[in-house]
The first five atom37 places (N, CA, C, CB, O) and aatype in JSON, in Angstrom:
{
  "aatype": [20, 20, 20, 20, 20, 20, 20, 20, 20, 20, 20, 20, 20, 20, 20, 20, 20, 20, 20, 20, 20, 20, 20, 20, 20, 20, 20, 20, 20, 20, 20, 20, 20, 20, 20, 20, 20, 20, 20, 20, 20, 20, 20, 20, 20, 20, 20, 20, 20, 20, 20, 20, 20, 20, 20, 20, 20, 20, 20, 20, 20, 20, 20, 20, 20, 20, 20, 20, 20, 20, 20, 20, 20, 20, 20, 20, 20, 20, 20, 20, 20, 20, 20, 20, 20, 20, 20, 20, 20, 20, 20, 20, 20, 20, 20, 20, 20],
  "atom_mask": [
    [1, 1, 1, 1, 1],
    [1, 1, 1, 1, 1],
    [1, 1, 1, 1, 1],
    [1, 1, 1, 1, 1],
    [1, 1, 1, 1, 1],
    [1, 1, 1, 1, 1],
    [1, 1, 1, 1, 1],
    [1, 1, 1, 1, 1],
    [1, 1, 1, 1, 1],
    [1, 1, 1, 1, 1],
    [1, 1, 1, 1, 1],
    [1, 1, 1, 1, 1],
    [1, 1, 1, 1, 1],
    [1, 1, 1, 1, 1],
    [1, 1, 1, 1, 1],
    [1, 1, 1, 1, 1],
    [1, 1, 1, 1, 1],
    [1, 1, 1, 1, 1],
    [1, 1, 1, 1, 1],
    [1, 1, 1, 1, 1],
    [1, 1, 1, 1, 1],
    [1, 1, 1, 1, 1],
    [1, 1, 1, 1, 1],
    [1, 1, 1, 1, 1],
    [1, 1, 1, 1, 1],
    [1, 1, 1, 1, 1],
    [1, 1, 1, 1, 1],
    [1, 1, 1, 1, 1],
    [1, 1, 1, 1, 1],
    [1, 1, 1, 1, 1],
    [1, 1, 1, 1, 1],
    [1, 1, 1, 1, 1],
    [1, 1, 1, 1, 1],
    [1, 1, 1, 1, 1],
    [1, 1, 1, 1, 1],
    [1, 1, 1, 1, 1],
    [1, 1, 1, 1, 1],
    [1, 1, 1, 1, 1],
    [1, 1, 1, 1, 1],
    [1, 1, 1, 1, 1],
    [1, 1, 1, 1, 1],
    [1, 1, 1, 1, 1],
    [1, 1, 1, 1, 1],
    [1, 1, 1, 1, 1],
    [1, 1, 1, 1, 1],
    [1, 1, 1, 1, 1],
    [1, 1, 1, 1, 1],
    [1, 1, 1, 1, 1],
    [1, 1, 1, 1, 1],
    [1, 1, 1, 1, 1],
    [1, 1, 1, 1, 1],
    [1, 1, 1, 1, 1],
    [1, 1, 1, 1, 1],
    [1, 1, 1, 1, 1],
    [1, 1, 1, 1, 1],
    [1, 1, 1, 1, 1],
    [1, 1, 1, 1, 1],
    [1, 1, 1, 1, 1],
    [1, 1, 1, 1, 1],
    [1, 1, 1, 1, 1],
    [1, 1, 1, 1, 1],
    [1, 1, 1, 1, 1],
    [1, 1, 1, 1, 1],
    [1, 1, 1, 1, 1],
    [1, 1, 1, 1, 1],
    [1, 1, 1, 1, 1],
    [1, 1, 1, 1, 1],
    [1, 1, 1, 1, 1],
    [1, 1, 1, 1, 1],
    [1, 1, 1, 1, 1],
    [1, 1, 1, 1, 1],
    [1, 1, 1, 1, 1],
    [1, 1, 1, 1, 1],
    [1, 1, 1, 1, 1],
    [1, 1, 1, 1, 1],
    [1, 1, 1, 1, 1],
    [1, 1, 1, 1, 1],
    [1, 1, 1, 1, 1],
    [1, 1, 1, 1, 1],
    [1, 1, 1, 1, 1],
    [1, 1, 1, 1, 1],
    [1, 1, 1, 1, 1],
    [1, 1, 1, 1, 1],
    [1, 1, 1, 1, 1],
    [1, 1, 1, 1, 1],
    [1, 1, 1, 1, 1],
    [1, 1, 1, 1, 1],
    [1, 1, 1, 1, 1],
    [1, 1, 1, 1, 1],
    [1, 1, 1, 1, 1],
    [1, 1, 1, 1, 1],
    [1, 1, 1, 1, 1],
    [1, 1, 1, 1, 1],
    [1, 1, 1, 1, 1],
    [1, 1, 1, 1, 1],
    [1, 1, 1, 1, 1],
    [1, 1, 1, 1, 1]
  ],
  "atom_positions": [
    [[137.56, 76.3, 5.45], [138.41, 75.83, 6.53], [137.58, 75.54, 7.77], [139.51, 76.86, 6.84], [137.97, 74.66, 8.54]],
    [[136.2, 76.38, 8.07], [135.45, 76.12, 9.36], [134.54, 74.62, 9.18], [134.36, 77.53, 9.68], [134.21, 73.87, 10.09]],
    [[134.36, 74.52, 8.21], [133.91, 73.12, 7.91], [134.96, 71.75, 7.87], [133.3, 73.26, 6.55], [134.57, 70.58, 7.95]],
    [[136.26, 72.16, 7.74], [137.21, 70.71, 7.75], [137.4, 71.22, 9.51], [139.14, 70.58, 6.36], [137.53, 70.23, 10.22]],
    [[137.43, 72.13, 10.05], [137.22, 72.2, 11.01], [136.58, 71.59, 12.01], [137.07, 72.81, 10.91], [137.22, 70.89, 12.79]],
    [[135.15, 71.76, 12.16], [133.94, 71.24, 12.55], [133.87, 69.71, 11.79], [132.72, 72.33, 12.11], [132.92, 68.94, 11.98]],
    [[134.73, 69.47, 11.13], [134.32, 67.45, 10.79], [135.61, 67.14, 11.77], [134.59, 66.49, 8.48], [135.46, 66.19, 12.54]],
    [[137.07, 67.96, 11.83], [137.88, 67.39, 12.74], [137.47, 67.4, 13.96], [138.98, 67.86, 12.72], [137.46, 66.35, 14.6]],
    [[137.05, 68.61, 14.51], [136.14, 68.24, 16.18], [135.6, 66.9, 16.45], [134.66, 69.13, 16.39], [135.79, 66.11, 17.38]],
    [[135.08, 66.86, 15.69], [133.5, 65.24, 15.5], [134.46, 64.1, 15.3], [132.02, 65.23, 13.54], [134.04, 62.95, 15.41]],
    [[135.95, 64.38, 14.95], [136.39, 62.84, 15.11], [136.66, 62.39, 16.45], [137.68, 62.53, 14.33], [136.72, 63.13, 17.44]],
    [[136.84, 61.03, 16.42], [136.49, 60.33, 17.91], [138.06, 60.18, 18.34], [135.49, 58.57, 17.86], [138.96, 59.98, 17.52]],
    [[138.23, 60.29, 19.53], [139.5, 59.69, 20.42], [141.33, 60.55, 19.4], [139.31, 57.17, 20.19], [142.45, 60.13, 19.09]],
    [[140.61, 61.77, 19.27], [142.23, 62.04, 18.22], [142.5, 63.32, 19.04], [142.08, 62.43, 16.01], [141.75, 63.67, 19.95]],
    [[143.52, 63.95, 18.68], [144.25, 64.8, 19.61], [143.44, 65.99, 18.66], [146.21, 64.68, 19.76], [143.42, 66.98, 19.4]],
    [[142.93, 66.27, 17.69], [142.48, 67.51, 17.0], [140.69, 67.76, 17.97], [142.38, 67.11, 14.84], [140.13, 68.85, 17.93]],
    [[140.17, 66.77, 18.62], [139.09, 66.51, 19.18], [139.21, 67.45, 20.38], [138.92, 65.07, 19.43], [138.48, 68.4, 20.64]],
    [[140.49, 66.91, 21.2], [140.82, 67.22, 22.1], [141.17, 68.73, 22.11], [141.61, 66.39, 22.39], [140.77, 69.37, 23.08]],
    [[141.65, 69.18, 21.44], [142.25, 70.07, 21.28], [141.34, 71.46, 20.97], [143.12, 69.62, 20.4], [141.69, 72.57, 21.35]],
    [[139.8, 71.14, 20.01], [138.51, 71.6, 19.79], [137.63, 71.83, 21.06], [137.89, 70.67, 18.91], [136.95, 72.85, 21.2]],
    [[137.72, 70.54, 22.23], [137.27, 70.65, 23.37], [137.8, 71.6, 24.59], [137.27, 69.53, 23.65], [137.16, 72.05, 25.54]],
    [[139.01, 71.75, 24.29], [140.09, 72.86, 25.15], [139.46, 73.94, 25.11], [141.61, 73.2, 24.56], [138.81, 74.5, 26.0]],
    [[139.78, 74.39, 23.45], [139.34, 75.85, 22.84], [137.96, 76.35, 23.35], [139.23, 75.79, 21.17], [137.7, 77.45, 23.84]],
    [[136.95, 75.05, 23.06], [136.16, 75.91, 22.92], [135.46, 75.85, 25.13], [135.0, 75.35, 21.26], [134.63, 76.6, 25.66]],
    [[135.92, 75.15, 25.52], [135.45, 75.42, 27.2], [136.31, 76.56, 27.36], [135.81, 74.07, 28.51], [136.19, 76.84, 28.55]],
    [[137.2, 77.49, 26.78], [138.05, 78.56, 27.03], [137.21, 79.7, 26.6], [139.42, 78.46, 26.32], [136.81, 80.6, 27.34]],
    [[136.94, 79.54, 25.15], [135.74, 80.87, 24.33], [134.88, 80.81, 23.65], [136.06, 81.71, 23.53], [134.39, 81.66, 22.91]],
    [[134.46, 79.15, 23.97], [132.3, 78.88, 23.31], [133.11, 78.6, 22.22], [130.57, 80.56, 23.05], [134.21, 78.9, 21.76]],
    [[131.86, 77.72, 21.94], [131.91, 76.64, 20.77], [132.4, 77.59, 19.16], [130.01, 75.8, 20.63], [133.18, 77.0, 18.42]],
    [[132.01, 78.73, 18.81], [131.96, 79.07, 17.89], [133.26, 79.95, 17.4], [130.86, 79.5, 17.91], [133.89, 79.86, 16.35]],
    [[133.41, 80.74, 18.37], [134.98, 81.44, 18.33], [136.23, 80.4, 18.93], [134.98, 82.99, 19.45], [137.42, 80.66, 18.74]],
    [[135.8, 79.3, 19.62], [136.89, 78.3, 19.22], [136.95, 77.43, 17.79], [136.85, 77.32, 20.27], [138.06, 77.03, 17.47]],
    [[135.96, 77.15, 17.03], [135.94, 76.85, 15.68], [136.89, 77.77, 14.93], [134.57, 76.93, 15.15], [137.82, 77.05, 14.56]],
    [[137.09, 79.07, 14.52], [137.6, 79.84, 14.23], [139.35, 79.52, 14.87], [136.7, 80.93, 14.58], [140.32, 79.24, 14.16]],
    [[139.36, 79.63, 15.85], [140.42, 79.26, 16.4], [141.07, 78.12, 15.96], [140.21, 79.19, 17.53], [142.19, 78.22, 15.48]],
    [[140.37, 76.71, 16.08], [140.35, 75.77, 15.72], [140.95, 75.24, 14.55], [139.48, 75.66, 15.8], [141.78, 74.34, 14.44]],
    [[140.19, 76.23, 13.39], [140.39, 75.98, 11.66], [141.69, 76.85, 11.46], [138.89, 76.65, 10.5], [142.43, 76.69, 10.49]],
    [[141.94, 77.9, 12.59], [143.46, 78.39, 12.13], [144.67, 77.69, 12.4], [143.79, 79.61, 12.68], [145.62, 77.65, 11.61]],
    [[144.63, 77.05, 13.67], [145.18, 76.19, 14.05], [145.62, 74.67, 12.89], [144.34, 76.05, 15.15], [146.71, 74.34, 12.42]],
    [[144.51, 74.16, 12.8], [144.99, 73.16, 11.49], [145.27, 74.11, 10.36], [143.72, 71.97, 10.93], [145.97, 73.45, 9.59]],
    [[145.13, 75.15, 9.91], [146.03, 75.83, 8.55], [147.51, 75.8, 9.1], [145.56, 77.71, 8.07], [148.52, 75.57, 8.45]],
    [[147.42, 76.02, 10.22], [148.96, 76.49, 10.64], [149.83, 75.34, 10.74], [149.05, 77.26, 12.09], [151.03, 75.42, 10.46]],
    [[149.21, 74.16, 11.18], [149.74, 72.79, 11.07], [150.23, 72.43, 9.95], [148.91, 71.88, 11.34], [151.38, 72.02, 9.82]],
    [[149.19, 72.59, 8.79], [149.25, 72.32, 7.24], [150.14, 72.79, 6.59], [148.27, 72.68, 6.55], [150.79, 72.29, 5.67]],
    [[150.22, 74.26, 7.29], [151.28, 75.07, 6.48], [152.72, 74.55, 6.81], [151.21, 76.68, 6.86], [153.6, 74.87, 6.01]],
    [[153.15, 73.54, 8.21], [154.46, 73.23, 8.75], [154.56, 72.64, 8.18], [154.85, 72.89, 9.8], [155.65, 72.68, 7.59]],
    [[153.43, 71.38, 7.72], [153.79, 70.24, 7.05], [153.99, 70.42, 5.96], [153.08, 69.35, 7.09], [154.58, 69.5, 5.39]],
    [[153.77, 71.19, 5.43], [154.11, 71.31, 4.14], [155.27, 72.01, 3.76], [153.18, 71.81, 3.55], [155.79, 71.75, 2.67]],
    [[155.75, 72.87, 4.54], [156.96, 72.92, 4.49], [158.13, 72.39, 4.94], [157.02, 73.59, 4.63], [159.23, 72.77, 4.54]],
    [[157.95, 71.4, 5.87], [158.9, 70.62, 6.23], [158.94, 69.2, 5.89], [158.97, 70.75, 7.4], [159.53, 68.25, 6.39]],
    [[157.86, 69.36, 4.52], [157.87, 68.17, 4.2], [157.39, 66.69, 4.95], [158.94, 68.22, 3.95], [157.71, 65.63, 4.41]],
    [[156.67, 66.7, 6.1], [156.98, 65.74, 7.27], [154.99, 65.92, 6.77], [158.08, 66.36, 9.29], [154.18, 66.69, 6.27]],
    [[155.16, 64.35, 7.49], [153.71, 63.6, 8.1], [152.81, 64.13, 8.81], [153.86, 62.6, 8.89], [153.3, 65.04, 9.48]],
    [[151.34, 63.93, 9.07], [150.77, 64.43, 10.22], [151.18, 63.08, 11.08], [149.07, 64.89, 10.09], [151.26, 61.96, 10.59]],
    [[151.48, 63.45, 12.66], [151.9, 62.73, 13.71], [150.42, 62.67, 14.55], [153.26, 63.46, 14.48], [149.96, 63.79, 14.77]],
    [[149.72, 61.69, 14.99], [148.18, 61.74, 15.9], [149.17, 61.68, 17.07], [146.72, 60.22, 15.76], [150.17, 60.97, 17.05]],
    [[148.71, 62.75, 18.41], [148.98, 62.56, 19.4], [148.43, 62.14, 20.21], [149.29, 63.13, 19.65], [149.08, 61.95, 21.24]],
    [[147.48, 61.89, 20.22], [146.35, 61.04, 20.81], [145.51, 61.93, 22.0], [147.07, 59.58, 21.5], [146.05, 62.84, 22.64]],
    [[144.16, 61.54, 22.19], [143.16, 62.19, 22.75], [143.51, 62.87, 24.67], [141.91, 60.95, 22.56], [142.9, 63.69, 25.35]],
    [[144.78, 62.02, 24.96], [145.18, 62.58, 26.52], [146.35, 63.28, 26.44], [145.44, 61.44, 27.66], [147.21, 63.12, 27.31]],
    [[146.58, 64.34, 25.17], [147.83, 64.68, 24.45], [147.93, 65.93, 26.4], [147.57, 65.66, 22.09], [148.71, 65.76, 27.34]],
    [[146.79, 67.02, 26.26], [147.14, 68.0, 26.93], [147.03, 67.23, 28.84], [146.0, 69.41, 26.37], [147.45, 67.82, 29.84]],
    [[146.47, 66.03, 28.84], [146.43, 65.49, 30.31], [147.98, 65.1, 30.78], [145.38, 64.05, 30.4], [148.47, 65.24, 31.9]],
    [[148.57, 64.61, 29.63], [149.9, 63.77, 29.99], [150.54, 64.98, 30.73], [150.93, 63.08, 28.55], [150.21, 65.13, 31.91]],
    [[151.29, 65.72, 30.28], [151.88, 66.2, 30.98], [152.31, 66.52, 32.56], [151.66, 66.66, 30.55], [153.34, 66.64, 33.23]],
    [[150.94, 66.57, 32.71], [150.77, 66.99, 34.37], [149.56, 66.13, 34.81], [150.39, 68.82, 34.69], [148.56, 66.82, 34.65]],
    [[149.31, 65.22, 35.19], [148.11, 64.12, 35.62], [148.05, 64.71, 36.63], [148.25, 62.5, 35.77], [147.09, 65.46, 36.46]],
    [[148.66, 64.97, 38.13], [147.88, 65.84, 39.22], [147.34, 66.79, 38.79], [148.55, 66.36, 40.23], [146.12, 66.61, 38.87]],
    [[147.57, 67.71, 38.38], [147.1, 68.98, 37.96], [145.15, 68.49, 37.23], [148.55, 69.7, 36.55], [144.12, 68.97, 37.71]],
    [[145.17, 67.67, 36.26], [144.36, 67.11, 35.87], [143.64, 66.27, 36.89], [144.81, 66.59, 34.93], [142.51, 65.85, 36.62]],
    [[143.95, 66.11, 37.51], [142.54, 64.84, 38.34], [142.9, 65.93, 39.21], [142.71, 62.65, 38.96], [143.96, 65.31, 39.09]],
    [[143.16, 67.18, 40.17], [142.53, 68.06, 41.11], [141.09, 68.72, 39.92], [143.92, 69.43, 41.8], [139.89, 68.77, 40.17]],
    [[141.68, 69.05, 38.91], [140.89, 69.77, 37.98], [139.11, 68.97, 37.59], [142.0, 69.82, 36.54], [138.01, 69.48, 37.38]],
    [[139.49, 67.83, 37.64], [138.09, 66.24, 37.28], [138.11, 66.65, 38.94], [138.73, 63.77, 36.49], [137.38, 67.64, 39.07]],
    [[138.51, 66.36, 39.86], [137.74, 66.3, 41.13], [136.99, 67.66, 41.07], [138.71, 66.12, 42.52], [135.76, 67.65, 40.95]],
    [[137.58, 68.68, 41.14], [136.81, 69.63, 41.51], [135.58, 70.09, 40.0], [137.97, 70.87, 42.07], [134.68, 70.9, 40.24]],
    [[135.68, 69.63, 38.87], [133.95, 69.93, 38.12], [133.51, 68.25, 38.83], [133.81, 70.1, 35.55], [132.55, 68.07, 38.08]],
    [[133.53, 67.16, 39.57], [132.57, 66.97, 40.27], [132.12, 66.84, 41.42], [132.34, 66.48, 40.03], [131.26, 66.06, 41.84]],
    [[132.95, 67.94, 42.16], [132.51, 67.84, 43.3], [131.4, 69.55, 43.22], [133.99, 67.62, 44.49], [130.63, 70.0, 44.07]],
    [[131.78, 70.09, 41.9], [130.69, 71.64, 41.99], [129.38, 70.69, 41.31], [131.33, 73.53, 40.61], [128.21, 71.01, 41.55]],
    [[129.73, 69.48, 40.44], [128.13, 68.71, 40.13], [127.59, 68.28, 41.58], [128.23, 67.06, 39.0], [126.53, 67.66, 41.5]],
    [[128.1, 68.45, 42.95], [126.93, 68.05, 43.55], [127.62, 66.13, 44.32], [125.4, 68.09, 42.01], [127.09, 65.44, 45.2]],
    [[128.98, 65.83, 43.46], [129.58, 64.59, 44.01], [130.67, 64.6, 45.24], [130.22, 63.95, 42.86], [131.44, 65.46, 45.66]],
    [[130.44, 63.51, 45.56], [131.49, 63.49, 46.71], [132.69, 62.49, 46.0], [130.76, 62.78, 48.35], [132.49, 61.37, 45.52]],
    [[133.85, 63.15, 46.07], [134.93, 62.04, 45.52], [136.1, 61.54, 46.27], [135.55, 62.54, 44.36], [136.96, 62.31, 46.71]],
    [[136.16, 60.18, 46.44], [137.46, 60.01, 47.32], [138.19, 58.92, 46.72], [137.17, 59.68, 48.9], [137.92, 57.72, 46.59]],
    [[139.37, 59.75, 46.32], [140.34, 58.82, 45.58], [141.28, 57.58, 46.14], [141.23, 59.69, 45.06], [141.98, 57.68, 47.15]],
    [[141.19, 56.7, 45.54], [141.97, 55.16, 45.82], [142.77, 55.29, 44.72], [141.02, 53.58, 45.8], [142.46, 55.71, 43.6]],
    [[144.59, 54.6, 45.44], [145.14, 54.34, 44.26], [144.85, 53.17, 43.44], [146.28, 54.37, 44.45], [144.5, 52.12, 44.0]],
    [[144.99, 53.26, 41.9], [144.61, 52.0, 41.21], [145.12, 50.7, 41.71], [144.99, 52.08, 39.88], [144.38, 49.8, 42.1]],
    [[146.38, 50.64, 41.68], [147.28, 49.61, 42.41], [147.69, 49.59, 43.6], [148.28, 49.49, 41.95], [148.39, 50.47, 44.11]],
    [[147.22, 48.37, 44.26], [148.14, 48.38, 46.16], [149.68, 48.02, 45.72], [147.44, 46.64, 47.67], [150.12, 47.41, 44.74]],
    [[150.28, 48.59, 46.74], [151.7, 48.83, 46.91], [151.59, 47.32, 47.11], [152.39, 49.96, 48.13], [150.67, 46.67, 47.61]],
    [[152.98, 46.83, 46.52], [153.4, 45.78, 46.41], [154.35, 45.33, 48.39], [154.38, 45.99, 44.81], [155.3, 46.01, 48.76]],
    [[154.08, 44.76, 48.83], [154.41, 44.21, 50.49], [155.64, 44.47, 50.44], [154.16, 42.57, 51.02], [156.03, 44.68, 49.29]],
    [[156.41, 44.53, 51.21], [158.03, 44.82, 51.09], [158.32, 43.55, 52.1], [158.7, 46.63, 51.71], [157.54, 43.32, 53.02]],
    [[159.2, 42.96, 51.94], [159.5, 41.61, 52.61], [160.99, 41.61, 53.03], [159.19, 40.33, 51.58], [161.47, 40.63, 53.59]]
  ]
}
């Protein structure tokens, strides 16, 4: 299981990636593997009993929720690298007429 594990980490842009990257900035790379490989048994085991599909939630599964919370969190690891950050919104407000 630590080996289908460690090949799901290594896939690119999928929510099991994401989810490997959580774990293991919480308790190091190796006791989140462990974590990791129980986690997909436990998945395996739903699906299989409920008969149902794996669903990809995609790689910004744990950002969606709360996007402020997330970009205070990205500002502040780079502003401890040493950056200065000052945020612009993507889009100008549309003129009101």
């Amino acid at each position: 299981m630590c080996e289908a594990a460690w090949a799901a980490s290594k896939s690119k842009g999928t929510y099991l990636q994401a989810q490997f990257r959580r774990l293991a900035a919480l308790r190091g790379p190796k006791r989140a593997l462990i974590a990791f490989a129980s986690s997909i048994l436990t998945a395996g085991y739903y699906m299989m009993q409920r008969a149902t599909t794996y669903q990809e939630l995609g790689p910004d599964y744990f950002d969606k929720p709360n996007t402020v919370r997330a970009t205070h969190r990205l500002v502040k690891r780079l502003e401890a690298l040493g950056h200065r950050v000052i945020l612009e919104p993507r889009f100008a407000a549309a003129p009101s007429s």
